[in-house]
C-alpha positions in Angstrom: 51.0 18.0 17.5 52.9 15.7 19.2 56.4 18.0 18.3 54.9 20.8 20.6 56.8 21.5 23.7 55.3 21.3 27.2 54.8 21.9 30.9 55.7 25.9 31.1 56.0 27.7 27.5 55.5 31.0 26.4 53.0 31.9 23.3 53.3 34.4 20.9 50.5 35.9 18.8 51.2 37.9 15.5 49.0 39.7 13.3 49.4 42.9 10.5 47.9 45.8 11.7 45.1 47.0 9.1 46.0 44.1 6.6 42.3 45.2 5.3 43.5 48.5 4.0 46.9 47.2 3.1 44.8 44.8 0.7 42.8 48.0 -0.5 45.7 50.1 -1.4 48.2 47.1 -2.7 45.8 44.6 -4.4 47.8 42.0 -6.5 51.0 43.0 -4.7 49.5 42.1 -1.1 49.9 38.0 -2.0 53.7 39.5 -2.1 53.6 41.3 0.7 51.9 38.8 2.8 54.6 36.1 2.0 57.3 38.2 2.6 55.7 39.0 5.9 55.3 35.1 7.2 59.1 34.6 5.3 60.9 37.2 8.0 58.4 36.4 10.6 59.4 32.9 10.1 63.1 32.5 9.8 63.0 34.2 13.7 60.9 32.1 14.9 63.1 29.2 13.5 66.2 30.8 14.9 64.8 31.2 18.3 63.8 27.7 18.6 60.2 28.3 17.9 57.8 25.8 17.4 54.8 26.6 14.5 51.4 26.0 16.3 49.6 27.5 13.4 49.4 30.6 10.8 46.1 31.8 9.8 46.1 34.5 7.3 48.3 37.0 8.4 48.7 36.0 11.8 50.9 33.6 13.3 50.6 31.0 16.7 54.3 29.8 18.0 55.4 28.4 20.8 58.5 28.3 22.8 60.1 26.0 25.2 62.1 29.6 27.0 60.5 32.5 28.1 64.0 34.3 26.7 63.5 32.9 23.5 60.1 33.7 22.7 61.2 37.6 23.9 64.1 37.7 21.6 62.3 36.2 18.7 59.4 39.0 19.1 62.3 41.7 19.1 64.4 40.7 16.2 61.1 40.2 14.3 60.4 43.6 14.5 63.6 44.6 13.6 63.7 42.6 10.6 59.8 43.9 9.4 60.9 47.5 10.1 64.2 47.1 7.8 62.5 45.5 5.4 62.0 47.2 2.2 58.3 47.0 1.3 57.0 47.8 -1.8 55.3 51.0 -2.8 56.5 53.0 0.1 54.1 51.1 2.4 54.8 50.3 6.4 54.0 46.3 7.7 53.4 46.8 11.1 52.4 43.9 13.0 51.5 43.3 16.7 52.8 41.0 18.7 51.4 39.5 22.2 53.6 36.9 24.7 52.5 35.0 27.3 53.5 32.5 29.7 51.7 29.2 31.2 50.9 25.5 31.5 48.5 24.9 28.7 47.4 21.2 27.9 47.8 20.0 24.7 45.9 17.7 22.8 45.8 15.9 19.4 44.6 19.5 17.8 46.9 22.1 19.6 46.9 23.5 23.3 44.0 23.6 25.2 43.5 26.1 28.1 43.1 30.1 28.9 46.5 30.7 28.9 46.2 30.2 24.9 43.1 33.0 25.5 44.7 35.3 27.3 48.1 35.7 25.1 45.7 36.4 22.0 43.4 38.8 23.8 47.3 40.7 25.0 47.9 40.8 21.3 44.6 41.9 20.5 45.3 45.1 23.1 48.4 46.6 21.1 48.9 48.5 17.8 51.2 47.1 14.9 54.8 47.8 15.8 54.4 46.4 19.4 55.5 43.8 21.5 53.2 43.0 24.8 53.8 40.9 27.6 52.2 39.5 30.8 54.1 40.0 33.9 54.5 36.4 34.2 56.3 36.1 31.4 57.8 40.0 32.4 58.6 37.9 35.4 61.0 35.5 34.0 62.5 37.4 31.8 63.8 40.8 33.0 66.7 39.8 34.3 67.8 38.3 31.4 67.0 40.5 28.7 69.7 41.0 25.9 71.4 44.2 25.1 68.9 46.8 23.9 65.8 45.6 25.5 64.0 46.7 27.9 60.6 46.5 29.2 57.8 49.3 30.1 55.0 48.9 32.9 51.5 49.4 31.2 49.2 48.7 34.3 46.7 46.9 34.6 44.2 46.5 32.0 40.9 45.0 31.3 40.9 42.5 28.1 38.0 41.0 26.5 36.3 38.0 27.7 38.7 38.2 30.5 37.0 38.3 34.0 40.6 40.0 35.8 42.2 42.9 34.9 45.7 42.1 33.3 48.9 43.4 34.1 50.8 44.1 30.8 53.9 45.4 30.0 55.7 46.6 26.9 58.6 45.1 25.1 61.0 48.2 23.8 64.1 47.5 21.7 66.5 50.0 21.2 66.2 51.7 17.5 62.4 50.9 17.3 59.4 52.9 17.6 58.4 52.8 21.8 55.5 54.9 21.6 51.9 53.9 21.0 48.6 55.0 21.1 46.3 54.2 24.6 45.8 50.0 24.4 42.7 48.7 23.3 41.5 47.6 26.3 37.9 48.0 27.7 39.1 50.5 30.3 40.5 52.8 27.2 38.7 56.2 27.0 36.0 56.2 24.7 38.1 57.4 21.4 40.4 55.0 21.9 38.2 51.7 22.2 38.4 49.3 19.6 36.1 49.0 16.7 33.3 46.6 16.9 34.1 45.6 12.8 37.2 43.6 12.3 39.5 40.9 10.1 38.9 37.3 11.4 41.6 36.0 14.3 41.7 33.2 16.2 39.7 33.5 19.4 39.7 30.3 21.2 36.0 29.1 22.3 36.6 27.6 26.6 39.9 27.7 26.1 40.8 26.4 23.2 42.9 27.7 20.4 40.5 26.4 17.7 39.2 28.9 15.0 39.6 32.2 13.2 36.6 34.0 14.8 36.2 37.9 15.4 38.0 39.6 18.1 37.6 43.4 17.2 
């Protein structure tokens, strides 16, 4: 792990949206899918000067040295999932979360809640949808590209997370910008998560260790 960038970095959580049922309805042809998926996920990441923490399943862990990188990567991600042509008609939406802190880093990957908190911001949007903290909001916004621009979501309680967070929305021009209510714990009650869910990596103190159960 000794590769991974330090001091401040941004994280970035990705995971399909409803990869269960996308199994369900695609069988054989979800090995395909799923490839394809981490292949165009990927190639961003690379381009942006991402660094490959880990990729579970369908989820991936990156980090990035710039705040601006890690934002652009996110948004041409989605651009290149929503062109893509899947097979059978079907839709791979995948959520994306971004944060930015001082994690430490040890011999298995970073250690501290900034890792927690840019999973459980992941874990609060739908497939399709970039979310951010403000401090990562904060060093970005006045350098966003062309065709970006960023939405105030308020302040939300997370999981496990003792503070409400501030989040914020990532919206590129020519993708979708509207979502359903976030899954936080201060959702109505129609709109809370599930309590059954696919595994994710849920770090235990801190630590960016496992794919546990998040929803």
């Amino acid at each position: 792990m000794h590769h991974l960038p330090t001091g401040t970095i941004t994280l970035l959580f990705t995971d399909i949206e409803g990869s269960t049922q996308l199994l369900r309805r695609l069988g054989d042809q979800y090995v395909s899918v799923l490839e394809e998926s981490r292949r165009l996920q990927r190639a961003v990441f690379q381009r942006w000067n991402g660094y490959e923490v880990d990729t579970q399943g369908d989820a991936f862990f990156v980090a990035f040295a710039r705040a601006t990188d890690a934002v652009s990567a996110a948004a041409e991600a989605q651009r290149a999932l929503a062109a893509h042509a899947w097979p059978t008609g079907e839709t791979v939406r995948v959520r994306m979360g971004l944060h930015t802190g001082e994690p430490s880093l040890d011999s298995e990957g970073y250690v501290g809640m900034d890792v927690h908190d840019a999973a459980r911001i992941m874990s609060a949007g739908h497939g399709g949808q970039v979310l951010i903290s403000q401090t990562t909001r904060d060093l970005v916004e006045e350098h966003l590209t062309d065709g970006l621009s960023i939405r105030d979501m308020g302040e939300r309680r997370l999981k496990d997370l003792q503070r409400p967070t501030h989040l914020f929305q990532l919206v590129a021009a020519g993708l979708p910008a509207d979502f359903p209510p976030l899954k936080a714990l201060d959702a109505s009650p129609n709109n809370l998560p599930s309590s059954g869910g696919r595994g994710k990596w849920l770090p235990s103190n801190g630590f960016y260790a496992a794919k546990m159960f998040v929803w």
